[in-house]
N, C-alpha and C positions, 0 to 999 in steps of 0.2 A: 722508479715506479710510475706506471701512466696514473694520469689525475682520475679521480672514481667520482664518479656521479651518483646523489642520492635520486633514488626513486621513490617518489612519496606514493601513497595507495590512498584514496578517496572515498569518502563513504557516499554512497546514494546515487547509483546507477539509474535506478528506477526513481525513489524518491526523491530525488532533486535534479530531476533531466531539464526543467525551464533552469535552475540555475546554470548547467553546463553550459546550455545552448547559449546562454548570454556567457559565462565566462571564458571558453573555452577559445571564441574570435578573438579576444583579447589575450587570452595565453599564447597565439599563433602570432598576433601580429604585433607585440609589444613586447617581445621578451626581454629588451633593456630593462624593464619593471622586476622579472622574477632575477633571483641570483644564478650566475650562470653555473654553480655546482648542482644542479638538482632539475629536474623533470619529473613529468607525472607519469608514473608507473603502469596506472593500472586506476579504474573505476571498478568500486563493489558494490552488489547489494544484491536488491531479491524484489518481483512484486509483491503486492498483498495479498495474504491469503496462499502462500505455496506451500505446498504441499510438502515439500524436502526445507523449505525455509528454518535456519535456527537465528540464533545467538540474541537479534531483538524481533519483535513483533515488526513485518514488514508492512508500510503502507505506502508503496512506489503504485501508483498507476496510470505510469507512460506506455505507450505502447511497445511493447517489445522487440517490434518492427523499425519504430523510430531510434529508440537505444540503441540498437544496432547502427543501425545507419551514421547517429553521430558519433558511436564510438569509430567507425571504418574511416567517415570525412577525417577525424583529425589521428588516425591510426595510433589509437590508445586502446590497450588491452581494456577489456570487458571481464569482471569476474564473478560468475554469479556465485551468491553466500545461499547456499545450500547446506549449511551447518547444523541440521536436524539430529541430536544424537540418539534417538529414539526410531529410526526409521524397520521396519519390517518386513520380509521380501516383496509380500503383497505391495506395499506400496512404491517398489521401483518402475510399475506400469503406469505409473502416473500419467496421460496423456499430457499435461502442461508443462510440467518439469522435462519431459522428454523430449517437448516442443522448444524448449529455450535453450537444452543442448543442443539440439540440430541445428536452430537458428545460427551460434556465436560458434559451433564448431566448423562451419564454413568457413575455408580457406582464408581470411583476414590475416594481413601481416602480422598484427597486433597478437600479442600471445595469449590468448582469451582461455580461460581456466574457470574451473570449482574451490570454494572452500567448502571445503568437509569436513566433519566429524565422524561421523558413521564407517566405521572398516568395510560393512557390506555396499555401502554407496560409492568407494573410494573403486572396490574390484567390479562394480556393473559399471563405474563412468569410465576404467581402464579398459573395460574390453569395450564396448560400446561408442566410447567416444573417444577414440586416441590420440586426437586432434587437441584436445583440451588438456591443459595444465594442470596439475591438481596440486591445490595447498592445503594443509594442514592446519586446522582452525582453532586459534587459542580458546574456544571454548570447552576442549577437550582436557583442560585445567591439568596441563602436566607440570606442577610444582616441585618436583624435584630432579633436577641436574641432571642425574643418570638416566630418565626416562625420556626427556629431550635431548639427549644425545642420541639415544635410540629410536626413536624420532627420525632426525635429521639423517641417519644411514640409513632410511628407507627408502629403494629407490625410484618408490610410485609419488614420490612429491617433488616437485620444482620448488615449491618455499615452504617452510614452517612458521608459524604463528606463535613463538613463546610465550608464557603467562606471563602477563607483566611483574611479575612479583622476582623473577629471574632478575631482571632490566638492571638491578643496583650491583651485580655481580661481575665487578668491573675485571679480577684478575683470571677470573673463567672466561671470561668473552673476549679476552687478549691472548686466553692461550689456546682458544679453540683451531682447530686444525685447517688449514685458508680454504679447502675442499668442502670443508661444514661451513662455514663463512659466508658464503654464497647462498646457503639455503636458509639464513635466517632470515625472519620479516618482523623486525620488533615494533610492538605496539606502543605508541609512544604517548599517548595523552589520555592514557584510561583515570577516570576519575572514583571508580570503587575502592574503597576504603583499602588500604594494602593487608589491613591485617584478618579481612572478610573471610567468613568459615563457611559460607554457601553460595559460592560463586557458582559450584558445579549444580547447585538444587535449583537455581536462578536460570541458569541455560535449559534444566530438565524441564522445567515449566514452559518455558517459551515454546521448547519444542514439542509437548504436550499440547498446549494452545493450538499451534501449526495444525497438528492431526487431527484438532476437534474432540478432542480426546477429555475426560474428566480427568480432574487429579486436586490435591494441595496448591491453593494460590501460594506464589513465594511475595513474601513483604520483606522488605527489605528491611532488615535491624540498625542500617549504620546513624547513628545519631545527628544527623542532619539529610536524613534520606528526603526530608518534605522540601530540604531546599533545591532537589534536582541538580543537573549538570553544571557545576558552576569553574571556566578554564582558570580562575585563578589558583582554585582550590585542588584542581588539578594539575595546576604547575609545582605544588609544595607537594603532592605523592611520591614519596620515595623510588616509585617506578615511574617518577613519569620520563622522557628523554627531549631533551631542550635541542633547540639551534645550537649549541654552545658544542654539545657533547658529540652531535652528528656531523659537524663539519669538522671537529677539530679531534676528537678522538676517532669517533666510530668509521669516518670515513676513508681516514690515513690506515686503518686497522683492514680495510675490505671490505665492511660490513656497507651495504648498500641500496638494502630493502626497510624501508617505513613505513607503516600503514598508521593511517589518522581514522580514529573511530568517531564516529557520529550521526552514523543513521535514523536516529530518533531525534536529536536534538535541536534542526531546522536550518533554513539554508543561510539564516546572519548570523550561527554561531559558527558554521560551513567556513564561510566568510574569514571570520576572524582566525580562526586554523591559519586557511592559505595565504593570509595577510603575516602571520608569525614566521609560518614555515618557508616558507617559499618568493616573496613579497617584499624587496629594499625597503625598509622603512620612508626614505624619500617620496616615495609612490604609492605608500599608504593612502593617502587623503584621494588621488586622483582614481585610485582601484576604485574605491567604496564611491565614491560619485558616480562615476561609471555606471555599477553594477546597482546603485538606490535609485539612479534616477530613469533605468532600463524602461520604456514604455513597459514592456510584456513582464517582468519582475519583480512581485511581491513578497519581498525580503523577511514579512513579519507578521 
């Protein structure tokens, strides 16, 4: 079997474009630092304020122009998180949203894509933009087996987004079939509680918010919800997926898509992500000086 490369997914296309523009010279020109199983897949997110926007409240405001531009310099797919599940026909004339598909659906090598939730978004960006990749957005909370299986045979999606709550279902995801193999994108470092009963009310709100729309604030019940994002707490989630398990199981297995969430949570927890996942330990200390001591880069 040829060796399989992980492809890690990034969060914050929009929101954390100064941190790329400093990382990414150094992802080109040092790659002795990363491990040579793995490359960056793909950047996601969304600006602020959009209109098709779900999953978190986005507050990216780099130009969209510019995003482009540095995804094309280091020919890294672009994917904008368009994960609205509340969207309404009215609102696929969105002029901005419409504007950011035409921008990334230009000819770029780079396989530049949507995530969606919306079934009616999925069929106006398939005829509309067929240039674009479309993935299937884990906020569409399909926790049972059989519906992500049904899922991944559809065949308007290039990847799917499993709920991470799937992730520990070790003898399913070694007999799944090497054709569906290809279209997973496990999410590996979600830190919501595993046993959460309103993940799906959590996404309706944000995408309620997006539209300007009134509704029920969702607060979050989990008993330590004031402490926010914390990676350790998120290394002991039953769902969460280690270095350990993606070079040495999941990679010998085919699976070969990761996506690291983090869009909300700033460019030094950004940081420590690509320092675990992707980052030689040896060249831990020399990354983070690099990247703290950037004139243009405020980490914090």
């Amino acid at each position: 079997m040829d060796r399989q490369t992980a492809r890690f997914h990034l969060p914050g296309l929009f929101e954390f474009y100064d941190f790329y523009a400093a990382f990414l010279p150094l992802y080109r020109s040092h790659r002795d630092y990363f491990y040579d199983w793995c490359e960056i897949g793909s950047i996601y997110g969304a600006p602020a304020d959009c209109l098709w926007g779900g999953g978190r409240v986005g507050f990216g405001e780099a130009s969209p122009q510019a995003v482009a531009a540095l995804t094309r310099e280091y020919g890294i797919a672009a994917h904008l998180t368009f994960s609205n599940s509340l969207l309404r026909p009215e609102h696929l004339s969105d002029r901005r949203c419409n504007a950011l598909c035409e921008l990334f659906a230009r000819g770029d090598a780079a396989e530049n894509g949507v995530i969606v939730a919306s079934d009616l978004l999925t069929a106006y960006l398939k005829e509309h933009y067929p240039g674009l990749s479309l993935i299937s957005s884990t906020t569409k909370v399909l926790t049972r087996w059989e519906d992500l299986i049904a899922e991944l045979k559809r065949p308007e999606f290039r990847w799917v987004v499993p709920d991470f709550r799937l992730n520990p279902a070790l003898e399913r995801w070694a007999a799944l079939p090497p054709e569906l193999r290809r279209k997973v994108e496990f999410l590996c470092n979600e830190c919501c509680r595993f046993d959460c009963p309103d993940r799906r009310a959590c996404y309706e709100a944000v995408s309620r918010k997006a539209l300007g729309e009134d509704g029920p604030e969702h607060v979050c019940r989990a008993p330590d919800a004031q402490e926010g994002y914390v990676f350790s707490k998120a290394m002991r989630n039953p769902g969460f997926i280690g270095l350990d398990r993606i070079r040495d199981v999941l990679l010998p297995e085919g699976y070969t898509e990761f996506k690291i969430e983090g869009r909300s949570l700033g460019s030094a927890m950004l940081l420590e992500f690509l320092l675990y996942y992707m980052i030689k330990p040896d060249y831990h200390l020399i990354v983070r000086e690099k990247l703290y001591l950037h004139a243009s880069l405020d980490l914090f």
